[in-house]
C-alpha positions in Angstrom: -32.0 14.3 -12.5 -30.1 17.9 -11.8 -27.9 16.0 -9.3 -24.1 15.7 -9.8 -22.1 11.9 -9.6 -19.2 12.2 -7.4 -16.3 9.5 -7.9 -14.9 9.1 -4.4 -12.1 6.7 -3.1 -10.1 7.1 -6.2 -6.1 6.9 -4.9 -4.4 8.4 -7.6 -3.5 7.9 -11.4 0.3 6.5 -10.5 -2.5 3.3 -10.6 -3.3 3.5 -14.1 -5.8 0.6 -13.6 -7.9 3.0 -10.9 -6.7 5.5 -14.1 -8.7 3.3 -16.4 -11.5 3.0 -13.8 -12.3 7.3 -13.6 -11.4 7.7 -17.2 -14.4 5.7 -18.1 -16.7 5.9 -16.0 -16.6 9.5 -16.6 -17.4 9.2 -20.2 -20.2 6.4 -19.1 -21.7 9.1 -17.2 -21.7 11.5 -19.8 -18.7 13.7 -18.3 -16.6 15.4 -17.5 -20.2 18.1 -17.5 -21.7 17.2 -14.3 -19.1 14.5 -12.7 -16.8 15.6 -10.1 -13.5 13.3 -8.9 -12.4 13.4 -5.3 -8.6 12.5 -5.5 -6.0 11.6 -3.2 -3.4 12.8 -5.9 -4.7 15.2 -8.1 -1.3 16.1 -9.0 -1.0 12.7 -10.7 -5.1 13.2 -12.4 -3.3 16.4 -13.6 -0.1 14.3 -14.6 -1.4 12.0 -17.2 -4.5 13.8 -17.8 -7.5 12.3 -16.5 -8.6 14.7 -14.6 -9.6 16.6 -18.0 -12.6 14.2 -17.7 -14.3 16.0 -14.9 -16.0 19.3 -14.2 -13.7 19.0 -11.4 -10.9 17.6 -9.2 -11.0 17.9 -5.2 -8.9 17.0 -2.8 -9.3 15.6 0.8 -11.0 18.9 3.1 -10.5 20.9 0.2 -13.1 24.0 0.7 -13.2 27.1 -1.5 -11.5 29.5 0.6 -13.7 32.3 2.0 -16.7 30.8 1.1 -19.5 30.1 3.9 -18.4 26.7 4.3 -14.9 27.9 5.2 -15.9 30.1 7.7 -18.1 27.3 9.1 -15.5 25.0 9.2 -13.5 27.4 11.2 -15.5 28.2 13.5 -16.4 24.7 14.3 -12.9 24.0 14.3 -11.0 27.2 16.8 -14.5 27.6 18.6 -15.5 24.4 19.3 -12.8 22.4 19.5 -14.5 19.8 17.0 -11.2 18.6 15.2 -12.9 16.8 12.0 -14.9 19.5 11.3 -13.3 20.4 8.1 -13.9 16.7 7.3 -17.2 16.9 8.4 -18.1 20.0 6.3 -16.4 18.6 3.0 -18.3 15.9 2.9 -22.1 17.5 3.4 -21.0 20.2 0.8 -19.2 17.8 -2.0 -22.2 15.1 -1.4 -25.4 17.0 -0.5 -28.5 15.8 -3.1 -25.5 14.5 -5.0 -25.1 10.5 -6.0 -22.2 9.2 -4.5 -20.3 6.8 -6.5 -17.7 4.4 -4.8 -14.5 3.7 -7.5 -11.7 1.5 -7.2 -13.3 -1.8 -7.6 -11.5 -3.9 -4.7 -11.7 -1.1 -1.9 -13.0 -3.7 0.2 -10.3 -6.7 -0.6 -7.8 -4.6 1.7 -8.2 -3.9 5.6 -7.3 -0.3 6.0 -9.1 0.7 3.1 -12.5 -1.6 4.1 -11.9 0.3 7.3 -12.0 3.5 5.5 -14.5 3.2 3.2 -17.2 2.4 6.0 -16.2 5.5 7.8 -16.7 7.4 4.6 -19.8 5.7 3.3 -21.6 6.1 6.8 -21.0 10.1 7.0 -21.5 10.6 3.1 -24.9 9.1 3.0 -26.0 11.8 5.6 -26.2 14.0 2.3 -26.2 12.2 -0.6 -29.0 11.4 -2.7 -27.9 8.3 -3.5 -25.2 5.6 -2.8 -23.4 3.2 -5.7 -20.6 1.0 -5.0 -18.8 0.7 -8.6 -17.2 -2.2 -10.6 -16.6 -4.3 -7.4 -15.1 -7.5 -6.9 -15.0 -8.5 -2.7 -13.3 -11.5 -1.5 -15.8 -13.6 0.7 -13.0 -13.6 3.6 -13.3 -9.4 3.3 -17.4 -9.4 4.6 -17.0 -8.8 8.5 -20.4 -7.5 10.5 -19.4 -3.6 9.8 -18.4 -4.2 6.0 -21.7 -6.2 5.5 -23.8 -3.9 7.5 -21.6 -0.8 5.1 -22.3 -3.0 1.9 -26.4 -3.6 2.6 -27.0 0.3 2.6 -26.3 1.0 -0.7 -28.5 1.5 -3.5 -26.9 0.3 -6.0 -23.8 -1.9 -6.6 -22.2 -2.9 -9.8 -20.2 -6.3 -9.7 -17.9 -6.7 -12.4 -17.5 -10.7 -12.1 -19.8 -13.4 -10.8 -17.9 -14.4 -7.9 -18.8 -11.0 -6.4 -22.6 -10.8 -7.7 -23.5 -14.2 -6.3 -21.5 -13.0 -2.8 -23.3 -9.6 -2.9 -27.1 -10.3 -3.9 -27.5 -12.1 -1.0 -26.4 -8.9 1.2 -27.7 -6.2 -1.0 -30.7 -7.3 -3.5 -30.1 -3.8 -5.3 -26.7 -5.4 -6.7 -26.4 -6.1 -10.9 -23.7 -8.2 -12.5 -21.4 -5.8 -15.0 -18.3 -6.1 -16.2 -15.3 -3.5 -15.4 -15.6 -0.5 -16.9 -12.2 -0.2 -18.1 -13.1 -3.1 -20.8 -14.1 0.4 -22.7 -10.7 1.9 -22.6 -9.6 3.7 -25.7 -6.1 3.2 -26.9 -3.3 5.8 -28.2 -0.5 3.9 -30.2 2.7 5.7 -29.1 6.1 4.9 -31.4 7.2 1.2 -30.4 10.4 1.2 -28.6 13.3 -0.9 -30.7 13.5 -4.7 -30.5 9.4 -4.5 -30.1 8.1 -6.8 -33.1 4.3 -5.6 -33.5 2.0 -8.5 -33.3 5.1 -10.8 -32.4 6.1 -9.6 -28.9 5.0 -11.2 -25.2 4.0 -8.1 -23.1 5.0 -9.2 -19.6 3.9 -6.5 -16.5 5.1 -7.9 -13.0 4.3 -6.1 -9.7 5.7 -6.2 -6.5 2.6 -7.3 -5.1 2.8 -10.5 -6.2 6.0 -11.0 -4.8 4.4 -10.8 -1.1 1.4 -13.2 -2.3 3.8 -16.3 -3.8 5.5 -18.8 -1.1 8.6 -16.7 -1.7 9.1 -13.2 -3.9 12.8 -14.8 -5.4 10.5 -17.8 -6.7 7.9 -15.7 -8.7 10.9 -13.5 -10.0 13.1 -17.0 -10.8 9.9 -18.0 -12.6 9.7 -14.9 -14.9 13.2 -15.5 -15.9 12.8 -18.6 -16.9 10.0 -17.8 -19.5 12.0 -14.6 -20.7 15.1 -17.3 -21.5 12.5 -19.8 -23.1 10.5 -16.9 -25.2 14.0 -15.9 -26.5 15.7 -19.3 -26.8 13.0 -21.4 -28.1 10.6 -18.7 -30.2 11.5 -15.7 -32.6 9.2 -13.2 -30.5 10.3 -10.7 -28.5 9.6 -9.8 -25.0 8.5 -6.1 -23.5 7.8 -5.4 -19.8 5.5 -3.0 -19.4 4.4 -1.6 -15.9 1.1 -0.5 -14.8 1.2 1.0 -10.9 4.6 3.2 -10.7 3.6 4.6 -6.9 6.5 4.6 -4.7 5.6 2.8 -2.5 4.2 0.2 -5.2 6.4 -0.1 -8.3 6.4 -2.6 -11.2 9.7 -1.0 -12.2 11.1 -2.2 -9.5 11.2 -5.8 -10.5 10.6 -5.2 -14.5 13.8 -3.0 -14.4 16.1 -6.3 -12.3 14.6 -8.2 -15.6 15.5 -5.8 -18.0 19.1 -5.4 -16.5 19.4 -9.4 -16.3 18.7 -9.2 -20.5 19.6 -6.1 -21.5 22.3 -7.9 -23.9 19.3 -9.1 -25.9 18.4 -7.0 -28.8 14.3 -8.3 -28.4 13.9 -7.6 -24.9 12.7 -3.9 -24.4 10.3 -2.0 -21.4 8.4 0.9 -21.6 9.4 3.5 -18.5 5.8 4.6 -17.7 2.6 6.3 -19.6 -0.8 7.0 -19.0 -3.8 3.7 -18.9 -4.4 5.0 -22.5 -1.3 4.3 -23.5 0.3 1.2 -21.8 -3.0 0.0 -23.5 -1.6 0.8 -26.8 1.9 -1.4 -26.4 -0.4 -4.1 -24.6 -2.8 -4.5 -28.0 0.0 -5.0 -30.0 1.4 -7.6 -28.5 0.7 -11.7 -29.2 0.7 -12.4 -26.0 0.6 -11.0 -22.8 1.3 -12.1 -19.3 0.4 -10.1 -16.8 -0.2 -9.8 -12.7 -2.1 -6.7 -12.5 -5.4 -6.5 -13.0 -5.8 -3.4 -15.4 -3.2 -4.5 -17.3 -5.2 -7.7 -18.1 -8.1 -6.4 -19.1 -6.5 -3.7 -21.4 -5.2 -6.9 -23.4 -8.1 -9.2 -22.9 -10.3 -5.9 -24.2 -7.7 -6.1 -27.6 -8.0 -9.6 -27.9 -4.8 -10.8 -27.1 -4.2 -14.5 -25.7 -3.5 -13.7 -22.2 -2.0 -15.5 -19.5 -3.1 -13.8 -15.7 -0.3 -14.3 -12.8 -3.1 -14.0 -10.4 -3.4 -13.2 -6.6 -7.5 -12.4 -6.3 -11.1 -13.1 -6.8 -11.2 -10.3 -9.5 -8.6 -12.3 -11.2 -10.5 -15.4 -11.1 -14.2 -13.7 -11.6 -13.4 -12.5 -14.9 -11.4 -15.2 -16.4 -14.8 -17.4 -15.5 -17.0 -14.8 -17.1 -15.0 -14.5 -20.2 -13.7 -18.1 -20.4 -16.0 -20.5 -18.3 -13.2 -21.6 -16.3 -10.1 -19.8 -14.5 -8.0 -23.3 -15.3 -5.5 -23.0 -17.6 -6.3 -18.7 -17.6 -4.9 -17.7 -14.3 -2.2 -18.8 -12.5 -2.5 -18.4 -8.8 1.0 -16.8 -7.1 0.0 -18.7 -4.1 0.3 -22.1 -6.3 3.9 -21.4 -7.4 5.9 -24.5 -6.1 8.5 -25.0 -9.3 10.8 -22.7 -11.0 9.1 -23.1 -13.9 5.1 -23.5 -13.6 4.9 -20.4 -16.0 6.8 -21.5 -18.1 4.5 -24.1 -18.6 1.3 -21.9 -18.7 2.9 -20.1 -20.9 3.6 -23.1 -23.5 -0.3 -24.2 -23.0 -1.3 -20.7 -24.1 1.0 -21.1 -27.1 -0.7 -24.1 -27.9 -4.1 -22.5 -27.7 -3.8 -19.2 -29.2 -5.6 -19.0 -31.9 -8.1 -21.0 -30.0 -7.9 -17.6 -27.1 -8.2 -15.3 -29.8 -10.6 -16.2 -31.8 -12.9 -17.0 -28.2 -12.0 -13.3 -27.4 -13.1 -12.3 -30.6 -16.4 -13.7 -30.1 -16.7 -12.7 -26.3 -15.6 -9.5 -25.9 -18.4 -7.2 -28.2 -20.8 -8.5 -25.7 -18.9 -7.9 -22.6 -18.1 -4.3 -23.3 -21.7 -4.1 -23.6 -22.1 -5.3 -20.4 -19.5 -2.7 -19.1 -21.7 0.5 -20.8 -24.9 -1.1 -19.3 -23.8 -0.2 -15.8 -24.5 3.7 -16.4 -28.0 2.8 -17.3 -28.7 2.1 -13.5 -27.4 5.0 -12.7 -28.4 7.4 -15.6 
């Protein structure tokens, strides 16, 4: 097929888990020859170098300037007063006779961007020669008549977890159950920072998302404290917050750097400042344990077979603990079920009880479920 893939509704690499989604799928599709990225932050693609993965990177009504399509635009847009036409013309020249692919996995689990990614799909599949929705997990309480009626014209749609294939193959009978693609990310070991003990260190990440989830933000917080005191008091391991989304608006420094502060004293607490998906990935797989509430972050230590404990807010959450696990009991721990100060706490100790137990279950698992992840690209290839 001489067509191009076009990754669209990617936000940025400050996300390293929509980082981990481009980076691979690009190389599942045989990239970066023949896949193009349209990015709201190319500066950040450019920043941690993902966007080395694509023939190239565009940006929102980007057209090359002088060309036919520029002139067209602005003629459509002084002449004719038609004020999207830039929009308009972006879209038919990125997307003509290519196949479209839709990235970011829970696009839909928000409002605005549901909201946006209908618009989009509706004028991108005026040109394209096909549609995919990609790696997606959808919360039944997300399907209203315009995202269902957005969702059943697609050709193709990859759900990564169950929860989402059972939802979706009753909507769209062109769905397939995957995993996430970003169970194939590679890892680069950076130096460890000091007070990290390799294979003897809980890597905790903590977002401020999960703060707005739980009963109360100062609980979830209260609860992470607690566990740091416990790992340090009642364990030799050390602990090392690690952050995965560093947006502005969006930052796990923001509460991993009140924890680091709170335990600075302590010679085995340490945090890594930022890094590209690649590399968090390489702190993450040499922990024992991880606990994490980002989603990315999980899988990059679920994918190195570390025992890990999910401080969960979603069905993606959930989906894949059940497809690696059986069960989400025990696996996740749902923000929204936070009543005590210490309910991680005791999580954590059940996972302590059951490592080897984890670990060993991962090791069996996880060969087969990145084989699952590559098998995606054969629907599309």
């Amino acid at each position: 097929m001489g067509s191009k893939k076009v990754l669209y509704m990617h936000t940025g690499s400050g996300n390293h888990g929509c980082e981990a989604i481009i980076r691979t799928t690009s190389k599942l599709l045989n990239g970066p020859n023949n896949v193009i990225l349209w990015s709201n932050a190319r500066s950040e693609d450019i920043q941690y170098g993902s966007a080395q993965g694509f023939e190239k990177v565009v940006v929102p009504e980007e057209l090359e300037r002088f060309s036919p399509a520029y002139f067209e635009a602005l003629v459509k847009r002084k002449l004719l007063h038609r004020e999207k036409a830039n929009m308009e013309v972006f879209l038919r020249e990125l997307f003509k006779d290519n196949v479209a692919i839709s990235v970011g996995g829970d696009n839909y689990c928000y409002e605005w961007s549901a909201k946006q990614a209908v618009l989009f799909d509706k004028e991108i599949r005026k040109y394209c020669a096909a549609s995919v929705l990609w790696g997606c997990s959808i919360d039944p309480d997300a399907i209203t008549p315009e995202v269902r009626e957005d969702l059943a014209g697609f050709n193709l749609i990859t759900a990564r977890e169950t929860i989402t294939y059972q939802l979706l193959k009753e909507i769209n009978s062109h769905t397939v159950k995957v995993a996430d693609p970003a169970f194939l990310l590679e890892r680069v070991d950076l130096p460890l920072p000091k007070g990290f003990q390799e294979g003897n260190t809980v890597g905790i990440n903590v977002s401020p998302l999960i703060m707005k989830y739980g009963t109360e933000g100062s609980l979830i917080l209260e609860n992470y404290r607690i566990l740091i005191h416990y790992i340090l008091e009642k364990t030799d391991m050390s602990v090392c917050l690690i952050p995965h989304v560093v947006w502005p608006y969006n930052n796990d420094m923001e509460p991993i750097n009140v924890l680091h502060h709170e335990f600075e004293d302590s010679s085995r607490v340490s945090r890594i400042m930022d890094g590209n998906c690649c590399e968090l990935k390489g702190y993450i797989a040499r922990c024992r344990f991880f606990v994490g509430a980002r989603t990315h972050a999980t899988i990059a230590a679920y994918s190195s077979c570390v025992p890990t404990l999910v401080v969960g807010y979603s069905v993606k959450s959930r989906g894949i603990a059940q497809d690696l696990f059986g069960t989400e009991e025990g696996y996740v721990l749902p923000v929204q079920g936070i009543k005590g100060e210490d309910d991680l706490k005791f999580y954590f100790q059940r996972m302590l009880e059951q490592e080897y137990e984890e670990k060993n279950h991962l090791a069996d698992v996880i060969p087969a479920y990145k084989e699952l992840a590559a098998s995606a690209a054969n629907y599309i290839l």
